[in-house]
C-alpha positions in Angstrom: 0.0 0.0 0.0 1.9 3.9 -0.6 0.9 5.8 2.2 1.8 8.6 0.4 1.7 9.9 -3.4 4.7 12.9 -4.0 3.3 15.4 -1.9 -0.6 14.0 -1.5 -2.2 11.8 0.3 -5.7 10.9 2.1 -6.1 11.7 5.6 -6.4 8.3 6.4 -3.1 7.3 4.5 -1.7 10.1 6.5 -2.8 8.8 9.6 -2.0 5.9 9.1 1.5 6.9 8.2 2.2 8.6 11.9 0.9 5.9 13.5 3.1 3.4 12.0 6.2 5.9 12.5 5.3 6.7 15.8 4.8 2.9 16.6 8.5 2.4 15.3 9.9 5.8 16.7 11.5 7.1 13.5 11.0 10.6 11.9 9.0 10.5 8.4 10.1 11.0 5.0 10.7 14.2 3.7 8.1 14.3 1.2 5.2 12.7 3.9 5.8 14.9 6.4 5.5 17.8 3.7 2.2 16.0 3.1 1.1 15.8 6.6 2.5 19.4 7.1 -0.1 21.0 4.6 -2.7 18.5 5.8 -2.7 19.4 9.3 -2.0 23.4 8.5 -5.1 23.4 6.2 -7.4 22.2 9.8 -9.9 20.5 7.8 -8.9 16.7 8.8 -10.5 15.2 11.5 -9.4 14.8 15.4 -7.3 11.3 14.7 -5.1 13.1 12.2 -3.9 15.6 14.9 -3.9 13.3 18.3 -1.6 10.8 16.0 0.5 13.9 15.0 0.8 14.3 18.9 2.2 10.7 19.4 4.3 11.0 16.6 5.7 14.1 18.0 6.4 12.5 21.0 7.6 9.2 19.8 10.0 10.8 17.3 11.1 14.3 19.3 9.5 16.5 16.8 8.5 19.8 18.0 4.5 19.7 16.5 3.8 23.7 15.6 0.8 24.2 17.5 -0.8 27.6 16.7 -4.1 29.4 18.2 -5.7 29.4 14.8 -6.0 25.5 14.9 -6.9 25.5 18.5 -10.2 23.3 18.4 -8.2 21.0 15.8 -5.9 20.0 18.8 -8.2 19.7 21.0 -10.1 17.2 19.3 -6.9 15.5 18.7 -6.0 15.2 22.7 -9.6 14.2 22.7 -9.0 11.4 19.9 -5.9 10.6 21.6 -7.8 9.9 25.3 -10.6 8.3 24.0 -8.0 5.1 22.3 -6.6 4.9 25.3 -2.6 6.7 25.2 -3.3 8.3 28.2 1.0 8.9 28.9 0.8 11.1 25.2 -3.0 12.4 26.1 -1.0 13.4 29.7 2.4 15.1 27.5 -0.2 16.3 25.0 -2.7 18.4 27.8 0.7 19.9 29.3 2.1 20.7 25.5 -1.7 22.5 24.8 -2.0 24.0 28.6 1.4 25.9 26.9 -0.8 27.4 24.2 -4.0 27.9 25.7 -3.8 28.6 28.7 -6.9 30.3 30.2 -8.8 27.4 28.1 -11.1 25.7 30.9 -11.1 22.4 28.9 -7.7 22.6 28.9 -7.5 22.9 32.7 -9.9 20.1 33.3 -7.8 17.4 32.0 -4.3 19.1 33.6 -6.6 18.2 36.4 -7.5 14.9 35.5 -4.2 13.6 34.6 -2.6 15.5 37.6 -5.2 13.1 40.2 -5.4 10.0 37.3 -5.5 6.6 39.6 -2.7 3.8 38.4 -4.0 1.1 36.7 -5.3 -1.5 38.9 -3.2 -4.7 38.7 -5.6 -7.0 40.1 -7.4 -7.0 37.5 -6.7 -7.8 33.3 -5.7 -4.5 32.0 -8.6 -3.0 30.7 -9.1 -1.7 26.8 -11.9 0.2 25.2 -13.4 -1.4 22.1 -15.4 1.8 20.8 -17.8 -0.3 18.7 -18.5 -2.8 21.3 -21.7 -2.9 23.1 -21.2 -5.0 25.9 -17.9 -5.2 27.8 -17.1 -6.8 31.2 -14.0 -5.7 33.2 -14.0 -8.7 35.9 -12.2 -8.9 39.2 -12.0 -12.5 40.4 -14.3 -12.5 43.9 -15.6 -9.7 43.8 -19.2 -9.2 45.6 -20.4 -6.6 43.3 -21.4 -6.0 39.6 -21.4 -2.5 38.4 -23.5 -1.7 35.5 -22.1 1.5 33.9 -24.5 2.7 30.9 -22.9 5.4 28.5 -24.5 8.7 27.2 -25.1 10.1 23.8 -21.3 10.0 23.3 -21.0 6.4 23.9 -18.7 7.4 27.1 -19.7 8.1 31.1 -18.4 11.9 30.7 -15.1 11.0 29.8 -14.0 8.3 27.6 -14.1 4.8 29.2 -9.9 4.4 29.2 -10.3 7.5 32.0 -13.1 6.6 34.6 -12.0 3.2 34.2 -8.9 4.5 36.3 -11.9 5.2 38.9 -14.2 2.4 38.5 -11.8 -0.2 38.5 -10.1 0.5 41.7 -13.5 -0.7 43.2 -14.0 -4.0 44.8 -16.5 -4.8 41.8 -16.2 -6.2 38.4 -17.6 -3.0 36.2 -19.8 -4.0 33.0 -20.2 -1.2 30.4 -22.6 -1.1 28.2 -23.7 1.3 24.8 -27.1 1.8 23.3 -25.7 2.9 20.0 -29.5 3.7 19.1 -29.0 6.4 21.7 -32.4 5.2 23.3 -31.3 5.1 26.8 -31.0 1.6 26.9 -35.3 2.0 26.4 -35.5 -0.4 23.5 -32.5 -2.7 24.9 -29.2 -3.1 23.6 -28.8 -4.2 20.3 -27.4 -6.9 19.4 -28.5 -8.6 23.0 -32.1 -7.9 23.8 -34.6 -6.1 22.0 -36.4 -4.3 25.1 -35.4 -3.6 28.8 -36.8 -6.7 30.7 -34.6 -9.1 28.4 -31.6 -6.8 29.1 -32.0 -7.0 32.2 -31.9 -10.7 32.6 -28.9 -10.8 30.3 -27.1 -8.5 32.7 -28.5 -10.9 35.5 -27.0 -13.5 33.7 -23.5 -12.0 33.4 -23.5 -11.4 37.5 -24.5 -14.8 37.8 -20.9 -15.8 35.7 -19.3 -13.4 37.6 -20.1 -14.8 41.4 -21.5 -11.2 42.2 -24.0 -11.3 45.0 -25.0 -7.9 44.5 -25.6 -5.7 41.9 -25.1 -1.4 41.4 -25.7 0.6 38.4 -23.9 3.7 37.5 -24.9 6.1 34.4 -24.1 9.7 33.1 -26.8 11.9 31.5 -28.9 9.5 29.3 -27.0 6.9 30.4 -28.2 8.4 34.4 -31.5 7.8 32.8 -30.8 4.4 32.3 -29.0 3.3 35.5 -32.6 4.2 37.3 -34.4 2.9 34.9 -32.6 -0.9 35.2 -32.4 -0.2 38.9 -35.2 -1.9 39.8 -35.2 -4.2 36.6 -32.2 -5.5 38.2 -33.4 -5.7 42.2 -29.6 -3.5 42.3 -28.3 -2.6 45.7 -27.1 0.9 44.5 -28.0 3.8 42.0 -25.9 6.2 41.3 -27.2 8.5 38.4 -25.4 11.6 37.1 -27.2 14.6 35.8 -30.1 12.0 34.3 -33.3 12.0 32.8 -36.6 11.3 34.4 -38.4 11.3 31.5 -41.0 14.0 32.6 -43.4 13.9 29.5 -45.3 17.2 30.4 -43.3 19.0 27.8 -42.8 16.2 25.1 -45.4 16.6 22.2 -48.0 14.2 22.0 -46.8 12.3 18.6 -43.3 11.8 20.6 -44.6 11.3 23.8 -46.3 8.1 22.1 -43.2 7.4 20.0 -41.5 7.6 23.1 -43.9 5.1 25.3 -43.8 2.5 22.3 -39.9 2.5 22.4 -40.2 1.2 26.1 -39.4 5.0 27.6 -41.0 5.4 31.2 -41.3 8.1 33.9 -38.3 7.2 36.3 -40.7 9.3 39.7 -43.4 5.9 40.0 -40.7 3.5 39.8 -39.1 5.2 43.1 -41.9 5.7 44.5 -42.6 2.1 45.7 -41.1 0.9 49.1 -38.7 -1.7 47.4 -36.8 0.9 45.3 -33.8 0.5 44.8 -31.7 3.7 47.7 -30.6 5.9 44.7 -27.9 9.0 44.9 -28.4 11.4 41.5 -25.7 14.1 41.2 -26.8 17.7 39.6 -25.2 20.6 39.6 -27.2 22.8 41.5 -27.2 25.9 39.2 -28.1 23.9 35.9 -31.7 24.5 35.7 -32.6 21.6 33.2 -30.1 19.5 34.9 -32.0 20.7 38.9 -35.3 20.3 37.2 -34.8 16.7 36.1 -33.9 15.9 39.5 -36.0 17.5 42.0 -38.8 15.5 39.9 -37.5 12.7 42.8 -37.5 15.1 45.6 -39.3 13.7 48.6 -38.9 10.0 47.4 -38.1 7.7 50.5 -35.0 5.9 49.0 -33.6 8.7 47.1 -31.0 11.0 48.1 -30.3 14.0 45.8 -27.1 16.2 46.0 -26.6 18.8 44.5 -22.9 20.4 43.6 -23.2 24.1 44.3 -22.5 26.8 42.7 -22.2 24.4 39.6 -24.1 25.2 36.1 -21.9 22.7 34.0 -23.6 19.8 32.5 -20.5 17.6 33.7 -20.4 17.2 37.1 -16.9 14.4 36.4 -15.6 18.3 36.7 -16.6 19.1 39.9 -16.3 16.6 41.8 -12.5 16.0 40.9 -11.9 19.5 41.6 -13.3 19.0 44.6 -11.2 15.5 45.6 -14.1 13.7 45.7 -15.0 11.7 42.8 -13.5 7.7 44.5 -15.6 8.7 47.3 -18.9 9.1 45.2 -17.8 6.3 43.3 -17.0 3.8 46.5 -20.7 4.1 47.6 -22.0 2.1 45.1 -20.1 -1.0 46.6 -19.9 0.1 50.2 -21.9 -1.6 52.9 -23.4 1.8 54.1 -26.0 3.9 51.8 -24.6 7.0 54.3 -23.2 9.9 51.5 -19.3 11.2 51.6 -18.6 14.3 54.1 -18.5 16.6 51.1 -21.9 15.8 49.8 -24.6 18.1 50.2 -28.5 17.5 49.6 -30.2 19.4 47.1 -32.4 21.3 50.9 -29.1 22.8 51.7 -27.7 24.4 48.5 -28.8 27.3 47.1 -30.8 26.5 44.1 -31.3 29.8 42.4 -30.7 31.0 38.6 -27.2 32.2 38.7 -26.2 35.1 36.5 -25.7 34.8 32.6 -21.8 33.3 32.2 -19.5 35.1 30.5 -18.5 35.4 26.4 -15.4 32.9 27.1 -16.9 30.8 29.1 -19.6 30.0 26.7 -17.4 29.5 24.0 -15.5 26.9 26.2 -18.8 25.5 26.4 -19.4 25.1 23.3 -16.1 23.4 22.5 -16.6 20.8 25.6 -20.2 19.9 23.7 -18.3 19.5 20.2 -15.6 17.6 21.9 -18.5 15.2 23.9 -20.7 14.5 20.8 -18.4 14.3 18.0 -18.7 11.2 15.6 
């Protein structure tokens, strides 16, 4: 196969170039590094082109040129670059871009995140993300617990799985992640496995069985928060722990989706909860998000659920806040913990101030905008 034609080539040839040189740790030929010069310079390649330019850079001891007119270009690329799982380069690559944009808050997030980043846990067989896999089961011999840990709209649990894996699988649990790459919320099941949620359910049932776990948790982030209640009871689990879900309040759907809706197996999450065998549930908002507050005061006042909110916290990611606030293996060690009593640092949604805040500023919302082009791309 030529990688490269003279001074041409496709962006996957490209790619696929640096990856192989970066793999081998030698520099590029002249003329295919011209190629990948004027590729990455024109900034209309997509994020693997520029996080494999990163590793290459690395690998090699090239200096990449990174300039403030491509800035969302290597961002993506770190992005690209953490979601395959090189988390040393994704760590080299958020210092090499904290250089260059330095008052970016994305940026900062993951300086953070790979300042506080667990070690791999050795007890267990290192753990890989296969992107187009469904269903994927982390196991720790013995453990008592099964975590059930359903992904979002982006197919991840606010990061990509290599980076809360570092989290999750320091637990005393084997973790099972699963995708609904309908983006259903797990509603209609998970293809190819089960076709609605009672099936999935007993498939998950069946892989704690195989697993010797006595008990069962389930973990989710935004749609996949949804989920995680949704199966909580489906699955008789021990432990919910939802981030910024859905409730699935239909007040404000339209009537033709509202049925849509009800025929794909969606449900209001509040009557599940509000039977005495519910399963004791923690869902994480941040308190000045008002979509985010609204979704979950829906649950306030039911008997096994505990809300806490983050305050003075609009973001839709609440991964954020709670590793700026050191607390994120403490909110995560609940779900296999033999007490449902909250971490010192949580506060209920009763004593946090729950008011609109003021509008954010220009630079903050473009930030904002980047972190939802970064979650939701591909």
């Amino acid at each position: 196969m030529t990688l490269v034609d003279g001074a041409t080539g496709t962006e996957a040839a490209l790619t696929a170039a640096l990856d192989e040189a970066a793999r081998a740790g030698r520099r590029l030929p002249s003329e295919t590094q011209q190629a990948v010069d004027a590729a990455i310079d024109g900034g209309r390649h997509g994020p693997r082109l520029y996080g494999t330019a990163l590793r290459y850079a690395f690998a090699t001891g090239a200096t990449p040129a990174i300039g403030q007119r491509l800035a969302k270009q290597w961002m993506l690329g770190l992005d690209a670059l953490i979601e395959e799982g090189h988390l040393a380069d994704a760590a080299r690559a958020t210092r090499l871009l904290a250089q260059a944009f330095p008052k970016t808050p994305w940026v900062q997030t993951w300086e953070l995140v790979f300042d506080r980043l667990p070690p791999a846990d050795d007890r267990r067989e290192p753990f890989r993300d296969d992107p187009d896999a469904a269903v994927q089961l982390s196991a720790l011999p013995g453990a008592p617990t099964l975590v059930v840990a359903f992904c979002g709209v982006a197919h991840r649990l606010g990061p990509p799985l290599s980076v809360i894996h570092r989290w999750l699988g320091r637990l005393d649990a084997s973790i099972l992640y699963l995708r609904d790459f309908r983006n259903a919320g797990f509603a209609s099941g998970i293809e190819p496995v089960a076709a609605n949620a009672p099936d999935t359910a007993a498939h998950i049932l069946s892989i704690a069985r195989e697993a010797g776990a006595r008990r069962i948790a389930t973990f989710g982030n935004s749609l996949g928060g949804y989920a995680a209640l949704r199966y909580g009871p489906l699955l008789q689990a021990d432990r919910v722990l939802a981030f910024i879900p859905a409730t699935t309040g239909f007040a404000d759907v339209p009537e033709d989706r509202r049925a849509e809706m009800v025929r794909a197996g969606w449900v209001d999450i509040v009557p599940l909860y509000a039977q005495p065998d519910a399963p004791t549930a923690r869902v994480v908002f941040g308190a000045q998000n008002a979509t985010d507050r609204a979704a979950a005061l829906r649950l306030a006042g039911l008997p096994t659920v505990a809300l806490e909110a983050l305050p003075d916290w609009r973001s839709h990611d609440v991964f954020g806040a709670l590793l700026r606030a050191d607390r994120l293996h403490a909110v995560f060690e609940w779900m296999t913990s033999a007490s449902p009593e909250l971490d010192r640092g949580a506060k209920l949604a009763a004593e946090v101030d729950l008011s609109d805040p003021s509008p954010p500023s220009l630079i903050n919302r473009a930030f904002g905008r980047l972190r939802r082009l970064v979650a939701t791309r591909g």
